[in-house]
C-alpha positions as CSV (number, residue, x, y, z in Angstrom):
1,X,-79.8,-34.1,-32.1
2,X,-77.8,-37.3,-32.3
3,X,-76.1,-38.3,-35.5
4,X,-74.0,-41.4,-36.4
5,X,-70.7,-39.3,-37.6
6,X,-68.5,-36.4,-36.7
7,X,-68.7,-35.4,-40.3
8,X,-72.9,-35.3,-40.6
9,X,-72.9,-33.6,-37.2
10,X,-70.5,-30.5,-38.4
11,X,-72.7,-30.2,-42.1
12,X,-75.6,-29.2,-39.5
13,X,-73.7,-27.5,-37.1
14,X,-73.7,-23.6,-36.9
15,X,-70.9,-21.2,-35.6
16,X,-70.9,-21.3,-32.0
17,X,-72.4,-25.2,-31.7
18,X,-70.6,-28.0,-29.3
19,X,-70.7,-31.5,-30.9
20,X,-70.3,-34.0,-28.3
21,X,-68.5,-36.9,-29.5
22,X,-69.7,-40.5,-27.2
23,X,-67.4,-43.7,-26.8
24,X,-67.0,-45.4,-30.2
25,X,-64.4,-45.7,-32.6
26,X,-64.8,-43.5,-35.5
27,X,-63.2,-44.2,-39.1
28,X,-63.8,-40.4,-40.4
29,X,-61.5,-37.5,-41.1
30,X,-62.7,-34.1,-39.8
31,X,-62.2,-30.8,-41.5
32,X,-62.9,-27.5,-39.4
33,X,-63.1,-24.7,-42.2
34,X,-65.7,-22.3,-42.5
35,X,-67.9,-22.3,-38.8
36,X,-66.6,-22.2,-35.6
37,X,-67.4,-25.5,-34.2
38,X,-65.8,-27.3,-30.8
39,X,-65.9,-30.7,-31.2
40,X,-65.7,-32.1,-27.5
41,X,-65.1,-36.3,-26.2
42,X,-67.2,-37.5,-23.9
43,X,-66.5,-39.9,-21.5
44,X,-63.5,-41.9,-21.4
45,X,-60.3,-40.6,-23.6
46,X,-59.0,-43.4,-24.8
47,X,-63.2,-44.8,-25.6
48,X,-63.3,-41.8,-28.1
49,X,-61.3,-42.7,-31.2
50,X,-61.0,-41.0,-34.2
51,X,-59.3,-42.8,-36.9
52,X,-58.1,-41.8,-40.6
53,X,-56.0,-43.6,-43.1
54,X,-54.3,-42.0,-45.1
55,X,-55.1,-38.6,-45.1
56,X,-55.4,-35.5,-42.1
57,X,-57.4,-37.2,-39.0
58,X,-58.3,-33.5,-38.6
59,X,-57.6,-30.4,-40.5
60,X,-58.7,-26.8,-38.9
61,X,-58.7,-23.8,-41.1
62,X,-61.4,-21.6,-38.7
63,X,-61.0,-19.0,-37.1
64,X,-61.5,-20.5,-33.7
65,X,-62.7,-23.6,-32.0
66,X,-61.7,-26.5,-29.3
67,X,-60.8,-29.6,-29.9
68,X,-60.5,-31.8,-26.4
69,X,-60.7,-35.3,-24.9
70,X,-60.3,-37.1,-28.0
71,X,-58.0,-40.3,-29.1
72,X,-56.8,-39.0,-32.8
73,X,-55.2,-41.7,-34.8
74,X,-54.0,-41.2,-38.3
75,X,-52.7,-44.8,-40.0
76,X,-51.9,-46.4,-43.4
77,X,-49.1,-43.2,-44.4
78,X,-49.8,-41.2,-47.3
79,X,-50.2,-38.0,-46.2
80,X,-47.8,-35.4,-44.1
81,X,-49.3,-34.9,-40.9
82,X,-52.3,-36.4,-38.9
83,X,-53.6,-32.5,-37.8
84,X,-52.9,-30.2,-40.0
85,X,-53.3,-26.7,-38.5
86,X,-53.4,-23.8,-40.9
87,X,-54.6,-21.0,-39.6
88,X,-57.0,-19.5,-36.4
89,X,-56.6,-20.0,-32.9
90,X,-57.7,-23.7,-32.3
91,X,-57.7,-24.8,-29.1
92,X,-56.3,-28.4,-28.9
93,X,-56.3,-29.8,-25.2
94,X,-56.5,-33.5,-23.5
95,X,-56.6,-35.2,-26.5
96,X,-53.8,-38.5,-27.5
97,X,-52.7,-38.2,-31.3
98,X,-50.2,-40.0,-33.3
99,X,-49.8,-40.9,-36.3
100,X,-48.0,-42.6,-39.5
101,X,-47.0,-39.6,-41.3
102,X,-44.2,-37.0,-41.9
103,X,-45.6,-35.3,-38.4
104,X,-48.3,-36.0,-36.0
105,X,-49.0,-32.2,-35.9
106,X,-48.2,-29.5,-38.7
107,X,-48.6,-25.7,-37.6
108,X,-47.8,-23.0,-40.6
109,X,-48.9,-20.0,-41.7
110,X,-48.5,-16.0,-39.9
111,X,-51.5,-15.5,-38.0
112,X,-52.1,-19.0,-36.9
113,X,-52.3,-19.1,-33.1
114,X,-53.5,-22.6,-31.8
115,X,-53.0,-23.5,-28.5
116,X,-52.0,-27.0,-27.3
117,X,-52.3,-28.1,-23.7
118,X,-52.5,-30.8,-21.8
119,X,-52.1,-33.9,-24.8
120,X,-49.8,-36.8,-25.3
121,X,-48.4,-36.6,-28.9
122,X,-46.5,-39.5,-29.4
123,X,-45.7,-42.6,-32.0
124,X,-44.9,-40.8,-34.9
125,X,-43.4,-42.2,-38.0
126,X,-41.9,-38.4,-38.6
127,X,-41.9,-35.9,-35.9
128,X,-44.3,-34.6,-33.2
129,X,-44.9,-31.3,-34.0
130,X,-43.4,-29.3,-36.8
131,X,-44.1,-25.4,-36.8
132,X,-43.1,-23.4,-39.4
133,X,-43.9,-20.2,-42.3
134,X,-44.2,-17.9,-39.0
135,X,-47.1,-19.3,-37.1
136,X,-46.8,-18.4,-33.5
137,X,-48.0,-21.9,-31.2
138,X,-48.3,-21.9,-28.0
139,X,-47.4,-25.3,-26.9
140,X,-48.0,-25.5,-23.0
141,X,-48.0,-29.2,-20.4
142,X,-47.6,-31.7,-23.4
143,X,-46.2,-35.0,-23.4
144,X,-44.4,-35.2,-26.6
145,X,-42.6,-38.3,-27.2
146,X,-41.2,-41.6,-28.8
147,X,-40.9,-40.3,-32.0
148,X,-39.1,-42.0,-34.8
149,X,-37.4,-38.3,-35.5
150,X,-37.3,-34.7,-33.8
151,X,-40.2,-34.2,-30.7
152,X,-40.5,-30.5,-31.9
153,X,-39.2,-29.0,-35.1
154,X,-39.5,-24.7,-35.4
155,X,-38.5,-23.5,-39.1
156,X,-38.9,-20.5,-41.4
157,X,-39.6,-18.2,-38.9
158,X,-42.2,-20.1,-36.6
159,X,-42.1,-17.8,-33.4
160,X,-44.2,-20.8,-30.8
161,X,-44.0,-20.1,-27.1
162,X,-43.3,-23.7,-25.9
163,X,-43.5,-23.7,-22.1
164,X,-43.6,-26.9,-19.1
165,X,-43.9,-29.7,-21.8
166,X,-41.8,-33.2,-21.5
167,X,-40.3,-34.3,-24.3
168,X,-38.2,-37.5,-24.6
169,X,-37.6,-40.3,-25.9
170,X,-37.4,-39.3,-29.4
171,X,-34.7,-40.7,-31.8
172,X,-33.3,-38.1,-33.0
173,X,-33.6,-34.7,-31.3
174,X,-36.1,-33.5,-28.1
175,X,-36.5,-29.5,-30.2
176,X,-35.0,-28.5,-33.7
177,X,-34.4,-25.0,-34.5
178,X,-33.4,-24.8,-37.8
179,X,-34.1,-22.1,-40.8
180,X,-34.8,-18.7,-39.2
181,X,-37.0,-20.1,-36.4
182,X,-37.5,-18.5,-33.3
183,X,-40.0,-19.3,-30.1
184,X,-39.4,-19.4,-26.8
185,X,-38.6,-22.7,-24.6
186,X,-39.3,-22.3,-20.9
187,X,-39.6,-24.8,-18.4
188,X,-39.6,-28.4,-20.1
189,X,-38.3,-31.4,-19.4
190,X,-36.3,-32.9,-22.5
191,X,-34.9,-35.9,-21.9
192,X,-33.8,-39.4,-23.5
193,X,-33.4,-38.3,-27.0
194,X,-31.0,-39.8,-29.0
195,X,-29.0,-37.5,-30.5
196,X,-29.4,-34.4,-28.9
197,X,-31.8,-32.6,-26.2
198,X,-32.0,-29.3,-28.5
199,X,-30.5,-28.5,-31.7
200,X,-29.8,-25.0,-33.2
201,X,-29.2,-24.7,-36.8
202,X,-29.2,-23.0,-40.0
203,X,-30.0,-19.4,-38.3
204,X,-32.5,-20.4,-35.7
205,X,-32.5,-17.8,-32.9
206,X,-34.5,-19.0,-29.7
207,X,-34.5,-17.9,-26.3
208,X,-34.3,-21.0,-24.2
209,X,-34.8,-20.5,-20.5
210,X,-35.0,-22.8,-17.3
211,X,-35.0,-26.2,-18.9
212,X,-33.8,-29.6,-18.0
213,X,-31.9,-31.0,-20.8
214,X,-30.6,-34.3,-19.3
215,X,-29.8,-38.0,-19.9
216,X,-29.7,-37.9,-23.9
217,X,-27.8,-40.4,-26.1
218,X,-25.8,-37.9,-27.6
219,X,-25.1,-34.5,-27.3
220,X,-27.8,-32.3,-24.4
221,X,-27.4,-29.0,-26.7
222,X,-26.1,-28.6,-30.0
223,X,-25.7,-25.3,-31.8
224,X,-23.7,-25.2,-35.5
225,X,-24.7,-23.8,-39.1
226,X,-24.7,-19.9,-38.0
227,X,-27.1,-21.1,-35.3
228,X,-27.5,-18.7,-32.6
229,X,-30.0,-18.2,-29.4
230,X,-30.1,-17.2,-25.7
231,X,-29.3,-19.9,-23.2
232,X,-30.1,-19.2,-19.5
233,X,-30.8,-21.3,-16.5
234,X,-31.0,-24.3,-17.9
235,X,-29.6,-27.3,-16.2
236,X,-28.1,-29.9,-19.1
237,X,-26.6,-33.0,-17.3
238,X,-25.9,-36.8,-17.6
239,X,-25.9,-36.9,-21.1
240,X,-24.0,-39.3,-22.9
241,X,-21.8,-37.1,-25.0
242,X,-21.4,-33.4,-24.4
243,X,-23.4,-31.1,-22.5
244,X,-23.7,-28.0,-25.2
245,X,-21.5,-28.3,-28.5
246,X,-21.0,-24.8,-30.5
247,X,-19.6,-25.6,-34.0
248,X,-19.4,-23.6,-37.2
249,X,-20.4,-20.5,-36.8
250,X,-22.5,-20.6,-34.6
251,X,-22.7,-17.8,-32.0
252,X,-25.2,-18.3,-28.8
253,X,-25.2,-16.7,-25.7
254,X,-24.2,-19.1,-22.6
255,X,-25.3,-17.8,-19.4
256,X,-26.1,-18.8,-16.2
257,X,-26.6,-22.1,-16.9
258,X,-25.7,-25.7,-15.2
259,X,-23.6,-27.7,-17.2
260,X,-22.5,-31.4,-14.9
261,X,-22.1,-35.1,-15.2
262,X,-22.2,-35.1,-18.9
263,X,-20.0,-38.3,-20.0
264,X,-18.4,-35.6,-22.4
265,X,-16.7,-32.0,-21.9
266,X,-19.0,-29.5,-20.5
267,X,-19.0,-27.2,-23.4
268,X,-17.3,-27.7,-26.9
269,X,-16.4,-25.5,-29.4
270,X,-14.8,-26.1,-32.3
271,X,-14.9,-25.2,-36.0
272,X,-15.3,-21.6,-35.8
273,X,-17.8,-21.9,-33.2
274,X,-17.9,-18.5,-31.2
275,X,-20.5,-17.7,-28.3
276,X,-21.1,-15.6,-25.4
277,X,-20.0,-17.7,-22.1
278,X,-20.6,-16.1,-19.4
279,X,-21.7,-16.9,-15.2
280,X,-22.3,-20.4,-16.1
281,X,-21.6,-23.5,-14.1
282,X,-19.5,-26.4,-15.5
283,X,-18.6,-29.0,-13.4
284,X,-18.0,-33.4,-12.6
285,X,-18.2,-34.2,-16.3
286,X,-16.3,-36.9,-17.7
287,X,-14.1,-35.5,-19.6
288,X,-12.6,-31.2,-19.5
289,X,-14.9,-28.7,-18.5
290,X,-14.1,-26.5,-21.5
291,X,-12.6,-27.7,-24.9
292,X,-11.8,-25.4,-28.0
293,X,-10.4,-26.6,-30.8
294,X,-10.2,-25.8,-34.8
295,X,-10.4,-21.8,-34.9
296,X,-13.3,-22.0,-31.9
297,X,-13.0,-18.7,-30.7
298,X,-15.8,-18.1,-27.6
299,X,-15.5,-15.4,-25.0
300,X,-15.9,-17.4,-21.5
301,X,-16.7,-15.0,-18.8
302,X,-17.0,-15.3,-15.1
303,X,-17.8,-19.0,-15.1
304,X,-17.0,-21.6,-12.6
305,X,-15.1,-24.7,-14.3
306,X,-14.5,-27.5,-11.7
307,X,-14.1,-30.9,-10.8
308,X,-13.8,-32.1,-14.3
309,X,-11.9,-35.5,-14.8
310,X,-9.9,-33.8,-16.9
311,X,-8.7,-30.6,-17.8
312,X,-10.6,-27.7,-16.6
313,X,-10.2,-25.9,-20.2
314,X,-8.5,-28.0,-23.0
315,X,-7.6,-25.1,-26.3
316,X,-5.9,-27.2,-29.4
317,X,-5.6,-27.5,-32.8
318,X,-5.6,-23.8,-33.0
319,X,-8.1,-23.0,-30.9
320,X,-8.3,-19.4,-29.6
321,X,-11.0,-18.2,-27.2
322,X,-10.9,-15.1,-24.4
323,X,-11.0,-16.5,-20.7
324,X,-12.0,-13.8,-18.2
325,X,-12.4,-13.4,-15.1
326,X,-13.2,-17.3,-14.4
327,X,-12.5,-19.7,-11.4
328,X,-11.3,-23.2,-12.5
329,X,-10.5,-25.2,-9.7
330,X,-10.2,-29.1,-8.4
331,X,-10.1,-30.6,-11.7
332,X,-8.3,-33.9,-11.8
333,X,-5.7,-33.1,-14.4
334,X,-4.6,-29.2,-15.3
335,X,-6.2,-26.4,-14.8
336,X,-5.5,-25.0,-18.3
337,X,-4.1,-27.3,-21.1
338,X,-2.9,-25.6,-24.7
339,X,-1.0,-27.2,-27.1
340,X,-0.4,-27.6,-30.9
341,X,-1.5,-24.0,-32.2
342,X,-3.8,-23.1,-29.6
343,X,-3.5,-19.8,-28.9
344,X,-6.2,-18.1,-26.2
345,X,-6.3,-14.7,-24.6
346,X,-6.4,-15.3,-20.7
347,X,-6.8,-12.5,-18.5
348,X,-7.7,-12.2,-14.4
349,X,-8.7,-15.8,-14.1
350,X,-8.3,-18.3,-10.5
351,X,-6.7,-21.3,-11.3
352,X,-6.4,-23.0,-8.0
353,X,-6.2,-26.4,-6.0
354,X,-5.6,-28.8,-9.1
355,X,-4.6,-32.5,-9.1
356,X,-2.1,-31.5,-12.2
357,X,-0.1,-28.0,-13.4
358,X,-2.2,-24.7,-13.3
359,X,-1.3,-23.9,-16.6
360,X,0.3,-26.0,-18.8
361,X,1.4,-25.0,-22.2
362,X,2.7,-27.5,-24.6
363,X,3.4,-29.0,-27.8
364,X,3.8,-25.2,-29.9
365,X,0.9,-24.0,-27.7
366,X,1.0,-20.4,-27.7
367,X,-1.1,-17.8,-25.5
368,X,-1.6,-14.5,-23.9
369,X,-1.8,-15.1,-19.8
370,X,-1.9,-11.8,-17.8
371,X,-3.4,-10.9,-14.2
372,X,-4.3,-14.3,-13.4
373,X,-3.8,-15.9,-10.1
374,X,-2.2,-19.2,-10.1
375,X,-2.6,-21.0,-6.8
376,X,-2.7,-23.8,-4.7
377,X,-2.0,-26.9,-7.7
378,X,-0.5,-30.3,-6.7
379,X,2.0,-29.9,-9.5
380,X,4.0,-27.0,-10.9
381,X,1.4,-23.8,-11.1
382,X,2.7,-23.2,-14.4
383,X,4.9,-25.3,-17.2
384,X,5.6,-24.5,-20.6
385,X,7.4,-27.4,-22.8
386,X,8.2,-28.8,-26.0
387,X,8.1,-25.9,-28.5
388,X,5.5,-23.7,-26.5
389,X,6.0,-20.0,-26.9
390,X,3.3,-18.0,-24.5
391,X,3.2,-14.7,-23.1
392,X,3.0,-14.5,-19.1
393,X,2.4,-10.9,-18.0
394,X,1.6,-9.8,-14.2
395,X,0.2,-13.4,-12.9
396,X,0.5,-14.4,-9.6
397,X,1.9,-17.7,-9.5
398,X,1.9,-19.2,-5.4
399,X,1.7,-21.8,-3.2
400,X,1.7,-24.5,-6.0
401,X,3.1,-28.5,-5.2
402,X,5.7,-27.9,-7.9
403,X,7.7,-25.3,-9.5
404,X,6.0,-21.6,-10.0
405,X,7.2,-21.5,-13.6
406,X,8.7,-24.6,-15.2
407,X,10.3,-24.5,-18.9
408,X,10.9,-27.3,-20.6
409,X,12.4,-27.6,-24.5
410,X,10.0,-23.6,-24.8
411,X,10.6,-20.3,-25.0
412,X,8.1,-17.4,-24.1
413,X,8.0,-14.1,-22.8
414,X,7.6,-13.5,-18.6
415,X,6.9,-10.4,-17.3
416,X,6.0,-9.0,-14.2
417,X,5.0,-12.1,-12.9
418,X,4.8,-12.9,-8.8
419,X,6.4,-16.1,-8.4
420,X,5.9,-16.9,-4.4
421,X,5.7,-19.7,-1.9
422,X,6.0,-22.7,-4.3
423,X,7.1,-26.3,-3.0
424,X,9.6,-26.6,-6.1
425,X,12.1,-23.5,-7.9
426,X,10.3,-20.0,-8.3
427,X,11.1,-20.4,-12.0
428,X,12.7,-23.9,-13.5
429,X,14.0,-23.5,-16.7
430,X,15.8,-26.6,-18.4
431,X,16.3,-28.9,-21.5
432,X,17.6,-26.0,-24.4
433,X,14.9,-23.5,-23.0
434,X,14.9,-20.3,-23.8
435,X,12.4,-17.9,-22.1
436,X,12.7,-14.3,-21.9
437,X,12.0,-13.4,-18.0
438,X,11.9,-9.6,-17.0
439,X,10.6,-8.0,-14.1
440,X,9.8,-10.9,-12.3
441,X,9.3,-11.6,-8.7
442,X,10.6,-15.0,-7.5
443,X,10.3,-15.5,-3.3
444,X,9.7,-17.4,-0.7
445,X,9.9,-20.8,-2.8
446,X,11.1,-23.8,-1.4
447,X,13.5,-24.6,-3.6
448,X,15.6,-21.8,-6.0
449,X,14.6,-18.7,-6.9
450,X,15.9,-19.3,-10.4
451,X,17.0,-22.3,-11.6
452,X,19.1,-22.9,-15.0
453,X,19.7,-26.2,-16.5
454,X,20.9,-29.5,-19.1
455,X,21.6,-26.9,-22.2
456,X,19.0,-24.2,-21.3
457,X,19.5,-20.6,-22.6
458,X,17.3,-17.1,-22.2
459,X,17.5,-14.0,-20.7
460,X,16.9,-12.9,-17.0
461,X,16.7,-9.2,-16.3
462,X,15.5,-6.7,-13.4
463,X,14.1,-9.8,-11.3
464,X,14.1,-9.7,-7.9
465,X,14.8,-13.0,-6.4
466,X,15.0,-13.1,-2.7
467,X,13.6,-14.9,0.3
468,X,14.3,-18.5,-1.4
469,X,15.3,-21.4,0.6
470,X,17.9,-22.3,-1.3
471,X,19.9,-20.1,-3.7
472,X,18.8,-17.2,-5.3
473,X,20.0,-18.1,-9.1
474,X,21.4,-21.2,-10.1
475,X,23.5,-22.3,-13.3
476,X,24.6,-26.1,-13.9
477,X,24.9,-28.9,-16.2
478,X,25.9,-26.6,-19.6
479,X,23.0,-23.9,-19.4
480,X,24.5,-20.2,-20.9
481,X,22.0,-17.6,-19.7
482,X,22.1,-14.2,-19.5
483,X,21.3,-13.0,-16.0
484,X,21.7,-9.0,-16.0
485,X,20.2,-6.1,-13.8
486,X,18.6,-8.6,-10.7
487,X,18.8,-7.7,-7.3
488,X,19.4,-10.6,-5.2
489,X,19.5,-10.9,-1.6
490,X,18.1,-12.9,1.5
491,X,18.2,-16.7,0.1
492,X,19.3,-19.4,2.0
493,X,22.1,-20.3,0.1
494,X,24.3,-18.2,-2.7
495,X,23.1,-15.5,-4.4
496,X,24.0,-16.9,-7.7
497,X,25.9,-20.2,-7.7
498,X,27.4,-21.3,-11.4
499,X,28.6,-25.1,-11.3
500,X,28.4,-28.4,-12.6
501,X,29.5,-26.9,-16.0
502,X,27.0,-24.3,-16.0
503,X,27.6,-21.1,-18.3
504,X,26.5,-17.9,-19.1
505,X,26.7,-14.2,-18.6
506,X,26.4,-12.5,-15.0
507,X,26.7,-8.7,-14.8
508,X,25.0,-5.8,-13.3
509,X,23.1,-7.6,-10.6
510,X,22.2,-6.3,-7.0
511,X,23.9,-9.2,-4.7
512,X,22.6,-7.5,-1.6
């Protein structure tokens, strides 16, 4: 039968009935509660339009049903969504909805299991889609976009599957996590939003797998409040600010994801931000490939952090962290910067083939650097200045444009180090430093194997310094070490050569 509204067609439809819906433009709100009824467009899309002011342009509280090939409008304001889905498994497909209202679509309630494919959701007032009080979407080849706030909002324990959508253009956020929610996010496109691409907060715990998080105004992922997920294969690039920020306690897992050409740092964490880093690749972004700051304290693992315009990773203003096993190469300035009260654990990283210093360590940085090899940097591969008091244990420091180790106005703790084939000194040490150095290898440089000057102090014992090119220890210009128990032999010029007013204590050593 033919009838002049949606609304008298579902009072005589049974369960199990189609309406077909013809090209006009009608000014009715629908209500799918008690039968399950598809209501289906035919002809034309955008010829089919549904209208309502005001209030829901469709609410669905059935069981089950499809809703498809329909233009749903909702106008005038006044109400909090323009679909409201409450419960059932409604499927929603090829149909263009926006709306004036808090959200175009509103998904809530355990047990409600709609499925949305194939629409454009777009124009909102609010957001697109907000899922929330456990309801378990799935959310599959949507175009959700130009939103006034967040494309996607998950709360309270929403768990939606969200999988191959494009989302962009929004003006705040692409996807919100926040309060307990969960979901997966597979396979979308999420780009030009213009604050971040995804945003974890306030407990939310996704898994969010294979994306393309790119070219955002702001930040392209953004976990903080005790946010936390599981980040893997995604590529999140040429976004305006930094790729992923981890902030206040939030703890995510990082892995295995591209991280390049954001106009930011690759990853930054700050705050007591924590996280699992681990096989990811960070590299030509604007600014350092890693920055911790504030109490961050991640765990990077086994990533590759290169060709940054800055500092491969940047750890200040307290920062900690555990580097492991990474390789940072061919950034532009160092490989590793700390300063002012940074203080990481790094252990059985490559830091090679630099434009600046492997490891620099500066302004009261501080530090634990073991069984890492140091290699191949235009400047010295390791320098320690101005109040910086690390630990460098069993690191292999070789074939760097400058000095192997170089303190300046520091102090610190060198052990066991191998301190080979450098353009500059094996180990510089000047300006009122005043390292401990024990145990040490220094061969093979191009310059001295130790080298003691203007004021500088510290201890030098059991090194073995041979194979230099020019002398094996040198003292000058007011420096008072103590060089004991070194065995010394086979430089190119004296084995230990005190002068210009240099000082200090000399016993016990192995001249050759």
């Amino acid at each position: 039968e033919v009838y002049a509204t949606i609304v008298s067609a579902l009072a005589a439809a049974m369960s199990g009935d189609v309406i077909e819906v013809a090209e006009g433009h009608y000014r009715e709100s629908i209500s799918l509660a008690a039968q399950d009824v598809d209501i289906v467009g035919v002809g034309e899309r955008n010829n089919i339009i549904i209208e309502s002011v005001s209030k829901p342009v469709l609410s669905f509280r059935a069981l089950k049903g499809v809703v498809r090939n329909l233009t749903l409008r909702q106008t005038g304001g006044g109400c909090d969504c323009a679909v409201d889905i409450a419960a059932g498994a409604l499927l929603l497909e090829n149909c263009d909805i926006s709306g004036q209202s808090d959200t175009v679509i509103k998904i809530h309630n355990a047990g409600t299991r709609p499925q949305l494919k194939g629409n454009i959701i777009h124009d909102c007032t609010g957001a697109g889609i907000i899922v929330s009080a456990s309801a378990e979407p799935l959310i599959s080849n949507n175009d959700i976009c130009a939103h006034q706030l967040d494309g996607l909002v998950i709360a309270t324990g929403a768990c939606p599957t969200v999988q191959g959508n494009r989302i962009y253009e929004c003006k705040t956020t692409g996807v919100l996590i926040k309060g307990g929610g969960l979901g997966l996010i597979e396979n979308n496109d999420i780009r030009g939003n213009a604050i971040s691409g995804i945003v974890v907060c306030d407990r939310g715990n996704p898994r969010v797998i294979s994306n393309k998080v790119r070219e955002g105004q702001g930040k392209g992922i953004d976990v903080y409040d005790k946010g936390q997920g599981y980040f893997e294969g995604n590529e999140v690039a040429h976004n305006s600010m930094d790729g992923i920020v981890i902030k206040t306690g939030a703890n995510p897992v990082i892995k295995s994801n591209k991280i390049f050409r954001n106009r930011g740092n690759g990853l930054y964490i700050f705050e007591e931000g924590l996280g699992e880093i681990e096989g990811n690749d960070v590299f030509d972004n604007e600014s350092s490939g890693v920055v911790i700051r504030s109490q961050g304290n991640p765990q990077l693992v086994r990533n590759k952090i290169h060709h940054g315009k800055k500092n491969g990773v940047y750890v200040y203003m307290n920062g900690l962290g555990v580097l492991e096993g990474n390789d940072i190469f061919d950034n532009k300035m160092d490989g590793i910067s700390v300063k002012s009260g940074g203080n990481p654990t790094v252990t059985s990283n490559v830091i090679r083939d630099g434009k600046g210093k492997g490891i620099f360590v500066h302004e009261k940085g501080r530090g634990s650097f073991e069984s890492n090899d140091v290699a191949g940097n235009a400047s010295a591969g390791v320098s320690v200045a101005t109040g910086a008091d690390p630990i460098m244990r069993r690191n292999k420091i070789t074939g760097n444009g400058g000095h192997g180790i170089m303190v300046d106005k520091a102090a610190g703790l060198y052990e066991d180090n191998s301190l080979t084939s450098n353009t500059g000194d094996g180990m510089y040490v000047r300006n009122a430093g005043t390292p401990e150095a024990k145990g040490n290898e220094m061969a093979r440089n191009e310059g001295h194997g130790l080298h003691v000057c203007r004021d500088a102090c510290g201890s030098f014992l059991a090194n073995q310094v041979h194979s230099n090119r020019k002398d094996g220890i040198t003292v000058r210009s007011g420096a008072a070490p103590i060089i004991n128990n070194n065995v010394i032999y086979g430089n190119g010029g004296q084995a230990v050569n005190v002068c210009d007013g240099g000082l200090g204590t000399v016993e016990d050593n192995d001249l050759g």
